[in-house]
Phi, psi and omega in degrees: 000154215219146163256132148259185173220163168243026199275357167279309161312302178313315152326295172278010180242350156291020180098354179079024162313142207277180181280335201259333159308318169288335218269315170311333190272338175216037148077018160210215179243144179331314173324309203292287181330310213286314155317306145302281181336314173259024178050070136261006190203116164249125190323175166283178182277299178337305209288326169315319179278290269252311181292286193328281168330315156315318131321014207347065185235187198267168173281317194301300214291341216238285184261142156193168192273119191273112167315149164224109175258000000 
C-alpha cells in the first residue's frame, strides 16, 4: 500500500499557491510539500493534521490509500 495525496490539486484550487507558501504555513520546506506530493515521502501523523487543517478539510480528504497489487 502506497499513501496518496491531494495536495497538488488543492494547492491550485487555493489561489494557485506555491509549494513554498504552503511549506511556510505548517512549518516545514519546500522539499518536504514537494516530496510528499510525489509520494517520495510520507508525512507524520501531526504533519498530516497540520495540511489538513489548513485546507480545512477531514485528513481522509487530504490523503488516502493507494492499494498495489
Amino acid at each position: 500500500m502506497k499513501l496518496g495525496n491531494h495536495l497538488r490539486r488543492l494547492r491550485f484550487e487555493h489561489g494557485n499557491l506555491s509549494q513554498q507558501a504552503l511549506a511556510n504555513q505548517v512549518g516545514v520546506t519546500r522539499l518536504t510539500i514537494h516530496s510528499i506530493e510525489t509520494g517520495k515521502f510520507n508525512p507524520s501523523t501531526l504533519l498530516a493534521m497540520k495540511l489538513a487543517r489548513f485546507f480545512e478539510l477531514p485528513v481522509e480528504e487530504v490523503f488516502f490509500i493507494i492499494d498495489e497489487d
